[in-house]
NUMAR-553816 format. One record per residue (C-alpha): residue number from 1; y, z, x. Coordinates in steps of 0.001 Angstrom, whole numbers, padded with zeros to 6 digits. Example, Ala and Ser with C-alpha at 12.3 -4.5 7.8 and 13.67 -1.06 7.14 Angstrom:
2
- 1,-004500,007800,012300
- 2,-001060,007140,013670
// end
This chain:
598
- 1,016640,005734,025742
- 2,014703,002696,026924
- 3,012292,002227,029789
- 4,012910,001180,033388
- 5,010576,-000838,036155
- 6,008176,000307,033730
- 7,008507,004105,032870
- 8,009867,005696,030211
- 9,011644,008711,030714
- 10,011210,011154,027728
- 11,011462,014518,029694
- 12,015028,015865,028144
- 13,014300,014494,024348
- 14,013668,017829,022264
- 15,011591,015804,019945
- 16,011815,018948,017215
- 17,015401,017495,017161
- 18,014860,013360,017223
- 19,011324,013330,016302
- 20,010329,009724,017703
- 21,011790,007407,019453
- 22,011555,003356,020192
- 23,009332,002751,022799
- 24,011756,-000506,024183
- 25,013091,-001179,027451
- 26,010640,-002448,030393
- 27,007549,-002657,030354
- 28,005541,-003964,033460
- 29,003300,-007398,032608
- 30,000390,-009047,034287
- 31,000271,-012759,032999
- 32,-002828,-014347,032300
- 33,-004610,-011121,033466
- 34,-006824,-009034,031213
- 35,-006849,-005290,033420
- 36,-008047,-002984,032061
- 37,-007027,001158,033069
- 38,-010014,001218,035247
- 39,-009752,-001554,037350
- 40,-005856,-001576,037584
- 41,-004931,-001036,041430
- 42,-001922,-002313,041778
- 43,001656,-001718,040258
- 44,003561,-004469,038122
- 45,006063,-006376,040035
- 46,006925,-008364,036703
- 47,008719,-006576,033945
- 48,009534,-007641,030523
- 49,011844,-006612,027875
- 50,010406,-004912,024544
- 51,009225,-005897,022001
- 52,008270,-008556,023417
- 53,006838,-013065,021767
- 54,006114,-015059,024292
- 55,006994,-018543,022591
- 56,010058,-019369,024753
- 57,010456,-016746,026657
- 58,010946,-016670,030264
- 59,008408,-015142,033122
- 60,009314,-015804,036727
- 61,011695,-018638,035642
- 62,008870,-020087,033735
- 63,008892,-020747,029772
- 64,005756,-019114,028132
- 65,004203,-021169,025229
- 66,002728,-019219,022192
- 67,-000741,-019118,023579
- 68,-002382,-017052,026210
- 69,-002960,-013198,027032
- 70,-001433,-010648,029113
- 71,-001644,-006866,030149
- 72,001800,-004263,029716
- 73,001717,-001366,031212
- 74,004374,001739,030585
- 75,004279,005155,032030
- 76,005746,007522,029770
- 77,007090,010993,031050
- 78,007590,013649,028566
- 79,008210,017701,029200
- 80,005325,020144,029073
- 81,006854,022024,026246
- 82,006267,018799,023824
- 83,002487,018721,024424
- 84,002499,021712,022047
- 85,003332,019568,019145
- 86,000573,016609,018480
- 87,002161,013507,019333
- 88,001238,010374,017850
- 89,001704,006207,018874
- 90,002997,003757,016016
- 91,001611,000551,016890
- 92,003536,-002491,014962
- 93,002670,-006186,014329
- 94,000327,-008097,017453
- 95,000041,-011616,017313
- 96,-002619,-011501,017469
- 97,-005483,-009350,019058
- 98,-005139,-006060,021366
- 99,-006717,-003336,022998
- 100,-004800,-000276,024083
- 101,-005385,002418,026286
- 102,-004054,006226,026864
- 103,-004953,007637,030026
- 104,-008033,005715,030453
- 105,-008808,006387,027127
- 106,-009297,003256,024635
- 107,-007414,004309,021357
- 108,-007076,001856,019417
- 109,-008609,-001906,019202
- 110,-006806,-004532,016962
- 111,-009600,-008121,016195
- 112,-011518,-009306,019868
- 113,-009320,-009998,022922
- 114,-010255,-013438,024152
- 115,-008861,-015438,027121
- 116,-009533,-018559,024922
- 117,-009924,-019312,021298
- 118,-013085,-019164,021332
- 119,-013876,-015982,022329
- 120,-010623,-014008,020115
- 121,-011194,-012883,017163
- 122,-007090,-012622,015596
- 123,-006378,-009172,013018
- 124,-003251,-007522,012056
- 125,-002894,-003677,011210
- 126,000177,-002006,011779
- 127,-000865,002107,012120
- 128,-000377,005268,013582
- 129,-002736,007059,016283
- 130,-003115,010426,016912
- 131,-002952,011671,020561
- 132,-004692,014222,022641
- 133,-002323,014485,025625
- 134,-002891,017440,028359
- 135,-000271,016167,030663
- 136,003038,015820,030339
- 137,002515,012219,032088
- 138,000688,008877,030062
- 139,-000290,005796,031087
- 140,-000247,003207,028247
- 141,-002166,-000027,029110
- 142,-002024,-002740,026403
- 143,-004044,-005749,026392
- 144,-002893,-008629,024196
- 145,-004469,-012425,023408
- 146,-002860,-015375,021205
- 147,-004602,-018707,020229
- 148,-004821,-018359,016873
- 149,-000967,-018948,015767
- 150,002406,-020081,016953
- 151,004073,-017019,018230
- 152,001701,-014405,020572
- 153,002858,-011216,022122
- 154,004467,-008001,020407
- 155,006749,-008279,016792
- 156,007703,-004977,016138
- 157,008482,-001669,017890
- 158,006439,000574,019123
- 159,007051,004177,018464
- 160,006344,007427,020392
- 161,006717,010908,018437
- 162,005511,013992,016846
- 163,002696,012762,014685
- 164,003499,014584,011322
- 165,006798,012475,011191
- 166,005063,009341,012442
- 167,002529,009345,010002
- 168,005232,010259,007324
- 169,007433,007511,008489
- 170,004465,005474,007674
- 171,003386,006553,004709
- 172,007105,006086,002816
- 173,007551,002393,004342
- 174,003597,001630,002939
- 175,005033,003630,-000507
- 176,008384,001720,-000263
- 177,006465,-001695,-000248
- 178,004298,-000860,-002884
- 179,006807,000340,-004876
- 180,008771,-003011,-004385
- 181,005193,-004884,-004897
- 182,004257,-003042,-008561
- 183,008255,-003555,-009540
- 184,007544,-007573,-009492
- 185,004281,-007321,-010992
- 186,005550,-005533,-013853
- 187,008511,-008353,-014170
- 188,005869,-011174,-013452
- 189,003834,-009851,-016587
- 190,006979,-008984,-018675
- 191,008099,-012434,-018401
- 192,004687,-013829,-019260
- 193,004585,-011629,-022193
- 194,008145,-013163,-022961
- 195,006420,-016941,-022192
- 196,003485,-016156,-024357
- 197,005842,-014816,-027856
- 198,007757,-017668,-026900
- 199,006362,-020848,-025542
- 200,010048,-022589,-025445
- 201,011117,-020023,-022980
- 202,009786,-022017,-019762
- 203,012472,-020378,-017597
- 204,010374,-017065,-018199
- 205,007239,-018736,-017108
- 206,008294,-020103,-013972
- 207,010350,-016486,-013209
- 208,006497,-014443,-013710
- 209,004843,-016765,-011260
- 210,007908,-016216,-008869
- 211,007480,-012569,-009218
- 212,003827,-012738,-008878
- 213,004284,-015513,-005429
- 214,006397,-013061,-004021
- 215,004236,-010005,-005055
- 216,001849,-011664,-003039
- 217,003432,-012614,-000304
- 218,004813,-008981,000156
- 219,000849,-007952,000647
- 220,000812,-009530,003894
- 221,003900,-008888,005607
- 222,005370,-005845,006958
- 223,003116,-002867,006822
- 224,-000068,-005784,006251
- 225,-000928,-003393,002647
- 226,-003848,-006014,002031
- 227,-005175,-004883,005379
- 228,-005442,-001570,003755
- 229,-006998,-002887,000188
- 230,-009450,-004903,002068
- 231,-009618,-004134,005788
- 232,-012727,-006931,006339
- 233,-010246,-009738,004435
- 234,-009818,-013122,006661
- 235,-007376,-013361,008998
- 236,-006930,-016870,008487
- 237,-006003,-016929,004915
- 238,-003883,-013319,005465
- 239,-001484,-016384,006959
- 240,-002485,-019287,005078
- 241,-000913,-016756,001788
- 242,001888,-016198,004063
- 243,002850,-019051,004269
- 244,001216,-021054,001081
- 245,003312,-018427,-000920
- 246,006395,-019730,000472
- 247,005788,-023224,000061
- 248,005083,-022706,-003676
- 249,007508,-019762,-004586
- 250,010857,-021982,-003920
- 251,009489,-024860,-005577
- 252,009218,-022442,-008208
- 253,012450,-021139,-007938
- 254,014310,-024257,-008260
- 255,012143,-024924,-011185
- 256,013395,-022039,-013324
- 257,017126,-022659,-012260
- 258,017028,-026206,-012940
- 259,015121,-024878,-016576
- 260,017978,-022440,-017512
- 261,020756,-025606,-016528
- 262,018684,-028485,-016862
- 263,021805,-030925,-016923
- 264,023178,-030032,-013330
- 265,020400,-030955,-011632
- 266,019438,-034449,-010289
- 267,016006,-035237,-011217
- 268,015758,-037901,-007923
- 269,016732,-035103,-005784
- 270,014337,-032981,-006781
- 271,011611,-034483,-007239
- 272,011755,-035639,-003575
- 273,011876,-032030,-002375
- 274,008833,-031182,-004956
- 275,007260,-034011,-003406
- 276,007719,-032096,000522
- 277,006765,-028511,-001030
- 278,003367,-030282,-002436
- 279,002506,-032140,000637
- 280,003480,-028714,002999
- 281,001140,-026381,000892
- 282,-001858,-029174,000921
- 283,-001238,-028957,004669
- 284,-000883,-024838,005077
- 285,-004200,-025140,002719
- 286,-006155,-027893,004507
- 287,-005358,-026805,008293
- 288,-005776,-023903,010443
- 289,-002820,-021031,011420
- 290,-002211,-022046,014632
- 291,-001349,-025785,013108
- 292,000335,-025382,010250
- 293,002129,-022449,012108
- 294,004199,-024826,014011
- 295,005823,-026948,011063
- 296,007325,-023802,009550
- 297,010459,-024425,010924
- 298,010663,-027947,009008
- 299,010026,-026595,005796
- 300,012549,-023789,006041
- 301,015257,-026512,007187
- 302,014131,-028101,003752
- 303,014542,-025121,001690
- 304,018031,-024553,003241
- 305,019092,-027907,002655
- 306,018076,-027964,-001016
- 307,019555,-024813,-002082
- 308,022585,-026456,-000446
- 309,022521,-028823,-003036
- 310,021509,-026662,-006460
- 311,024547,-024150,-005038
- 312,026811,-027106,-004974
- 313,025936,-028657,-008706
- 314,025601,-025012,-010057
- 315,029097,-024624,-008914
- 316,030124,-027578,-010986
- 317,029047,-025391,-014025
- 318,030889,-022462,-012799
- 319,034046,-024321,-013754
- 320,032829,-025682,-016925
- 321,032315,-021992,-018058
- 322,028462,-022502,-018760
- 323,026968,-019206,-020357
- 324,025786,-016917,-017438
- 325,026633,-019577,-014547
- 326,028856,-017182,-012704
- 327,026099,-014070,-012808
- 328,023424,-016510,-011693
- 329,025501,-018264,-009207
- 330,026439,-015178,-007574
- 331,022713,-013800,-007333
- 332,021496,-017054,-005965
- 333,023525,-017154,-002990
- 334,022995,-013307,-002513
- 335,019166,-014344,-002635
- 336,019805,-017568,-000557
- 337,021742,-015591,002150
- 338,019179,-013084,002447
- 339,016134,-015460,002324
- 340,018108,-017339,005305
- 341,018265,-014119,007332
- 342,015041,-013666,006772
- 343,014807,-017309,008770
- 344,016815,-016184,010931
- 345,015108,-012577,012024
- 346,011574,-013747,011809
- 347,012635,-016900,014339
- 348,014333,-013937,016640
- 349,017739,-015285,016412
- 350,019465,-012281,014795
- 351,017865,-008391,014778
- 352,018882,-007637,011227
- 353,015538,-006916,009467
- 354,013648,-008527,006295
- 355,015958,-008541,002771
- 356,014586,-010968,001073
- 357,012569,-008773,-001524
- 358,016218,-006758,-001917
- 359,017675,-009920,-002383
- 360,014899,-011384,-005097
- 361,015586,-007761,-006673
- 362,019490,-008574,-007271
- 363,018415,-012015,-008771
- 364,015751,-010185,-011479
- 365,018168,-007875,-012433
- 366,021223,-010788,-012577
- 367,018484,-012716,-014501
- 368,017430,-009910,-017098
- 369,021624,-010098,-017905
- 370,021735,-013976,-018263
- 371,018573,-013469,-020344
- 372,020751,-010964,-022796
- 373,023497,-012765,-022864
- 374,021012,-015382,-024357
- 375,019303,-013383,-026265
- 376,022503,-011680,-027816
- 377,023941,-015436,-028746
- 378,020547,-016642,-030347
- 379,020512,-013047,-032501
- 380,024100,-013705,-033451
- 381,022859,-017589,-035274
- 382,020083,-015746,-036910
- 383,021995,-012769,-038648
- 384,024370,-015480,-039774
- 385,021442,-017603,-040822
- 386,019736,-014698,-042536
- 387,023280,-014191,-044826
- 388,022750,-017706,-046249
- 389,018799,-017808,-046525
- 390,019187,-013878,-048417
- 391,020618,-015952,-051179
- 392,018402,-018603,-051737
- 393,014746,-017091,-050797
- 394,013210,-016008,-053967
- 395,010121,-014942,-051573
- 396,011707,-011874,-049838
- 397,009319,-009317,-051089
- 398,006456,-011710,-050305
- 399,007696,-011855,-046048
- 400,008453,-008199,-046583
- 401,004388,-007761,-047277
- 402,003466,-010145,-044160
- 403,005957,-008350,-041648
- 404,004293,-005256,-043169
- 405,001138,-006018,-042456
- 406,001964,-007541,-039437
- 407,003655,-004046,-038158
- 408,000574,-002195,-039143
- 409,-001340,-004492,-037255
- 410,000669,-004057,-034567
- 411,000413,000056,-035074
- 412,-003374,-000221,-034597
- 413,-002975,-001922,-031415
- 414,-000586,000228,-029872
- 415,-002655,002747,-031074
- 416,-005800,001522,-029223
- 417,-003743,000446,-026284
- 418,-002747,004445,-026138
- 419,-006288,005616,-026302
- 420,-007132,003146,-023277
- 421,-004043,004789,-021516
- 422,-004884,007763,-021800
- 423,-008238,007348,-020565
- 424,-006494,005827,-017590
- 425,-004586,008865,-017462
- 426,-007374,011641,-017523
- 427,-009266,010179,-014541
- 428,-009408,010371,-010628
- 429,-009294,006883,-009268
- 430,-010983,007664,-006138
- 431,-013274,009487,-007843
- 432,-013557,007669,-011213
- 433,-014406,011662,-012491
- 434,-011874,013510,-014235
- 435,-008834,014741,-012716
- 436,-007035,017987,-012987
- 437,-005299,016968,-016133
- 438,-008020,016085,-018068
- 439,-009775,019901,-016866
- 440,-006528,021249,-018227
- 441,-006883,020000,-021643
- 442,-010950,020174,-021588
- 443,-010378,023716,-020529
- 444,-007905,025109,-023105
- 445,-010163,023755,-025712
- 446,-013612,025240,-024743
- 447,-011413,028360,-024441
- 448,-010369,028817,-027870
- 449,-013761,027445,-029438
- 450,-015141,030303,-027521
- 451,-012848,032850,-029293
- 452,-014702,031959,-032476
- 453,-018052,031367,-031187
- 454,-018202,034684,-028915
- 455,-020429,032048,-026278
- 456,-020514,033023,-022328
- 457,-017913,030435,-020471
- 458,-018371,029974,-016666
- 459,-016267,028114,-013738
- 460,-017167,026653,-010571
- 461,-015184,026140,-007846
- 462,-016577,024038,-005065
- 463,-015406,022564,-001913
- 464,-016938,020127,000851
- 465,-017339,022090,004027
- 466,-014809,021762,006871
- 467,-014072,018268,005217
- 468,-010426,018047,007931
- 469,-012711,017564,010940
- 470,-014672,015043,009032
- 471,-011269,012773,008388
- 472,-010361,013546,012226
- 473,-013788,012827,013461
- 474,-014844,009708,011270
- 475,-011290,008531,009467
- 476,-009856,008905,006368
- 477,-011630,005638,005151
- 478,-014920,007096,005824
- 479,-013732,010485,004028
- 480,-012213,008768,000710
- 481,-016526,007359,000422
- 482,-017759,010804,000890
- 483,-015498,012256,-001851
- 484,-016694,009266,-004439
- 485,-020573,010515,-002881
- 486,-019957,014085,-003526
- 487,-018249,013766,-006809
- 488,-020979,011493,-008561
- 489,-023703,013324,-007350
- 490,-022535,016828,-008927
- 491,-020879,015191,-011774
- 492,-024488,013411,-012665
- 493,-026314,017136,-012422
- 494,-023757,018632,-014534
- 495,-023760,016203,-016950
- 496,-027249,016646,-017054
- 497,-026612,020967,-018625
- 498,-023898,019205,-020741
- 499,-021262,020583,-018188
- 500,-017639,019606,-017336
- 501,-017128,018307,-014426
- 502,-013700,017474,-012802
- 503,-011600,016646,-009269
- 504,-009566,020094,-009029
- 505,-007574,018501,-005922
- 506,-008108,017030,-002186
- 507,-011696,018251,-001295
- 508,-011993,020821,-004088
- 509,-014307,019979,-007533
- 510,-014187,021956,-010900
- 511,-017325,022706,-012829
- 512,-016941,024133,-016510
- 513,-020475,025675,-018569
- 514,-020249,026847,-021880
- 515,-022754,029199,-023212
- 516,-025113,029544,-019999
- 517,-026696,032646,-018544
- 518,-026301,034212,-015293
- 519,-029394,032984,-014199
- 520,-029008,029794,-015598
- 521,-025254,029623,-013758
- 522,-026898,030765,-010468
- 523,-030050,028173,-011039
- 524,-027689,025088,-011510
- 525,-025486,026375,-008144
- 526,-028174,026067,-005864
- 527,-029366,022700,-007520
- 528,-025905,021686,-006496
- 529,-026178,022796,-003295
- 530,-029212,020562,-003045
- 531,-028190,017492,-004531
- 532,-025467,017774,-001469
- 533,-028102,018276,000882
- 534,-030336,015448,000093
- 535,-027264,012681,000570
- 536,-027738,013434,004411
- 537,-023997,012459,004898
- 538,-023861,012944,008944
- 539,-020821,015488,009546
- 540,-021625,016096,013744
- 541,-018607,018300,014072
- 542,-019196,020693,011058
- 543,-019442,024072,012221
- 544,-021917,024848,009713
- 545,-024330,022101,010363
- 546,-025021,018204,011255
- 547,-024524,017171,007472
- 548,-021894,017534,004965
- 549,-022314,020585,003040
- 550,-020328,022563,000061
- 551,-019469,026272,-000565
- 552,-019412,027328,-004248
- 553,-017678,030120,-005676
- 554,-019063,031382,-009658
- 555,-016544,033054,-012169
- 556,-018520,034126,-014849
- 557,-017756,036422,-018603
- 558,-019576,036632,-021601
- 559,-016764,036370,-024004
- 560,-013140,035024,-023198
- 561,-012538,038387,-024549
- 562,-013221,040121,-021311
- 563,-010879,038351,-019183
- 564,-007549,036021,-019170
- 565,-008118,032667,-019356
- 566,-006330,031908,-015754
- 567,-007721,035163,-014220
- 568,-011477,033326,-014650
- 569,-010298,030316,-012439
- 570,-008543,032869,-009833
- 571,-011863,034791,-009815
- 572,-013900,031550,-009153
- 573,-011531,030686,-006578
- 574,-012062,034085,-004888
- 575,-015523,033814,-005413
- 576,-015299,030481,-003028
- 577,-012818,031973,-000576
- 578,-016041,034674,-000046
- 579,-018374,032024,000152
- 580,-016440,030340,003017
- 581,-015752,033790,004965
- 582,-019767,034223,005080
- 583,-020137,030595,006936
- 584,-019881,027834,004129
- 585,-022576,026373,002808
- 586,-023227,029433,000369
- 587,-022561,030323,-003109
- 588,-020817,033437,-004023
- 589,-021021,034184,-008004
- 590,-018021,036845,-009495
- 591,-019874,038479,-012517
- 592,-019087,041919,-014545
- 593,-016201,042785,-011463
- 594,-018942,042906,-009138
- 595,-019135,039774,-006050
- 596,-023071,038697,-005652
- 597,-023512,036423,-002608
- 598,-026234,034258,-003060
// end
């Protein structure tokens, strides 16, 4: 369903059934006009099609460069019965500033809108909004500015929907591209590891630093994931990376193909395109976005030409029956067909999406076989060089000794490398406390040392106080630094009684005492409770009061022989629940089956 004359009719979508939909169709425009909600009197009498660059398009029978700014507007209609489920706004790629309103309402402000580039400041963030909507009618107005690179206006689609599938649509595409980004690290490092065993093996070099380039590269394109690492990060070198990475990656590329079939290549040839690839990344370096923006189109006509050529003279080897030509043949022109789409889609000539990384994905794997293959034919000389050298070295027991030692060696470090893991493993890395495997293990052992030792064992539970309206209010950002607060400042006291302290999940924290008294229990609680206080983190819409503040709940025995080991934790647990019904910010302690509210 797309929008007309600039509203978008939603009224018979059950969105229980389609969940969100693509905000496209027409959306009105005022060119060279910066309106906001307030002082909008008039309706559009211009309407555009969306998503919608302005490079080249046409506006009143007049081409639009890449520069300038503009207000859309789009009415969107939707049936009472929807506004029962929160709906949410999915805001894609801006080139390259914007300001957005909902009902009058500003929701959500991308770098500075500027009507020159002076005054804009460019940003990127593809995200989600949450919206409060108390009509079934919703006037969007979008203001959006461009001098900062080649292409202005809208990239992407904007979506309208319930927000729990928004956000979750989200979340897998940011998990999908770091999924895709960690899978080339690890090949980048295995094939330095490879490099480094085995400095001959240049072709592994050059395919690391490919896997890293495009690692990189993937950072700052679709869902912007460096935004999210480092939201303050330059916008100017988010592009020059863009960009820079491409310049160097296929230089790269034809570096490790020409490497694995270093007679099929022409050396003049080459060396004329390394020549280009230097000068363009000097110039993507050395110049600002919206210069070196312009020339992409050159370089990509250079890339296509000279994969042209290796195609062509790998080819040549395909019908000499070179080792591995035909696998690598075939997985260079899947990559070179998908990195030409990618020309293709990000130039708006065809509406297929980005493949590139699937493509690069088809080449590792196709790579990993030639590398077998090679691999298998080298280990096939050696045992057949090991049958002749078995009869004349007199030293075998000698090499056996050195291999020996060189395996325990290499037992140590594994063993070390383990240890580090598993540290790794046993901690929170928001946090940096323990997490709730490392209380599991800590846990069963204080347990059964207090089966011989007859000491008093004692669990906290403890949660931040209505911690959801402090995401909603200030932003998960903002939350994620109150967690690392909260968690060193308790961890710190109970480290201080020689206590366990651990991240039990989301906003709850695990304390574990060994040997302590009731009062002693009770005394540390309320020094918890003040070391919380005395952070003054402002929380305005806490309905306890203006700061954040915890609830604890106390499970407490004198011997493990009084109660089950997983009955303590449910008791402490219980103990916080209580603490929670009586208006947070208390401590409720679960001791000889009697509850004591403190």
């Amino acid at each position: 369903m797309n929008a007309k004359n600039g509203v978008l009719d939603l009224r018979e979508i059950d969105f229980d059934e389609q969940k969100y939909i693509e905000m496209n169709g027409e959306w009105g425009i005022y060119w060279d006009k910066l309106i906001g909600p307030g002082t909008m009197t008039d309706s559009p009498t211009t309407f555009v099609s969306f998503p919608h660059t302005w490079m080249g398009s046409e506006l009143n029978k007049v081409s639009l460069s890449g520069e300038g700014y503009a207000t859309y507007k789009l009415k969107i209609k939707v049936n009472e019965d929807s506004l029962t489920t929160q709906k949410a706004l999915y805001i894609p790629l801006i080139s390259t500033a914007s300001k957005l309103w909902i009902n009058g309402k500003l929701v959500s402000q991308i770098g500075e809108i500027g009507s020159n580039s002076k005054n804009e400041q460019p940003a990127y963030n593809p995200h989600v909004i949450t919206l409060d909507l108390d009509k079934p009618e919703i006037d969007l107005v979008l203001q959006v500015s461009n001098y900062s690179e080649r292409k202005g206006g809208i990239w992407g689609e904007f979506l309208f929907g319930n927000a729990e599938e928004l956000v979750s649509m989200a979340e897998k595409r940011m998990l999908k591209e770091m999924f895709i980004i960690g899978g080339l690290i690890i090949f980048g490092f295995y094939h330095f590891v490879i490099y480094i065993l085995r400095r001959t093996e240049r072709a592994a070099l050059y395919f690391g630093i490919l896997c890293l380039l495009i690692a990189l590269r993937s950072l700052v394109v679709g869902e912007v994931i460096l935004t999210e690492l480092l939201p303050d990060f330059s916008w100017e070198w988010h592009r020059k990376i863009e960009y820079w990475t491409i310049s160097i990656a296929f230089p790269v590329f034809i570096l490790f193909l020409n490497t694995m079939f270093l007679n099929y290549l022409k050396k003049p040839v080459l060396r004329i395109f390394y020549f280009i690839s230097l000068l363009y990344s000097l110039f993507v370096l050395f110049t600002p976005a919206k210069v070196f923006s312009y020339t992409i189109n050159f370089y990509q006509l250079t890339m296509i030409l000279t994969m042209g050529y290796v195609i062509y003279e790998l080819s040549k080897a395909w019908k000499k029956n070179v080792p591995g030509i035909k696998i690598l043949l075939i997985s260079s022109l899947i990559f070179t067909f998908t990195a030409l789409n990618d020309v293709l889609y990000y130039n708006e000539w065809i509406n297929t999406g980005d493949f590139t990384s699937a493509g690069l994905y088809i080449f590792i794997f196709a790579q990993s076989i030639v590398l077998a293959i090679k691999y298998t034919s080298t280990f096939e000389k050696v045992e057949t060089m090991s049958v002749s050298l078995k009869e004349l070295n007199n030293t075998l027991e000698e090499k056996v000794q050195i291999r020996t030692s060189q395996l325990e060696r290499s037992q140590v470090e594994l063993k070390q490398l383990n240890q580090k893991l598993k540290i790794l493993s046993n901690n929170d890395t928001l946090t940096n406390v323990p997490n709730r495997r490392a209380l599991n293990e800590n846990y069963d052992e204080v347990w059964e040392k207090n089966k011989k030792l007859l000491n008093s064992i004692t669990v906290f539970m403890i949660d931040i106080d209505c911690f959801k309206l402090f995401n909603d209010t200030y932003g998960h950002q903002k939350g994620d630094e109150v967690l690392k607060l909260v968690a060193q400042a308790l961890k710190n006291r109970v480290e201080m009684v020689e206590g366990f302290f651990a991240r039990y999940g989301g906003e709850e924290f695990f304390v574990l005492l060994n040997g302590k008294t009731v009062e002693e229990v009770v005394d540390l609680a309320k020094e918890l409770n003040g070391v919380i206080h005395k952070l003054k983190i402002q929380h305005h819409t806490s309905t306890v009061t203006d700061s954040v503040t915890i609830s604890i709940g106390i499970a407490h025995s004198t011997s493990t022989y009084f109660i089950e080991k997983d009955q303590l934790i449910q008791k402490a647990d219980e103990a916080l629940y209580q603490s929670k019904e009586m208006g947070r910010n208390s401590i409720t302690l679960f001791y000889q089956n009697k509850v004591i509210q403190q």
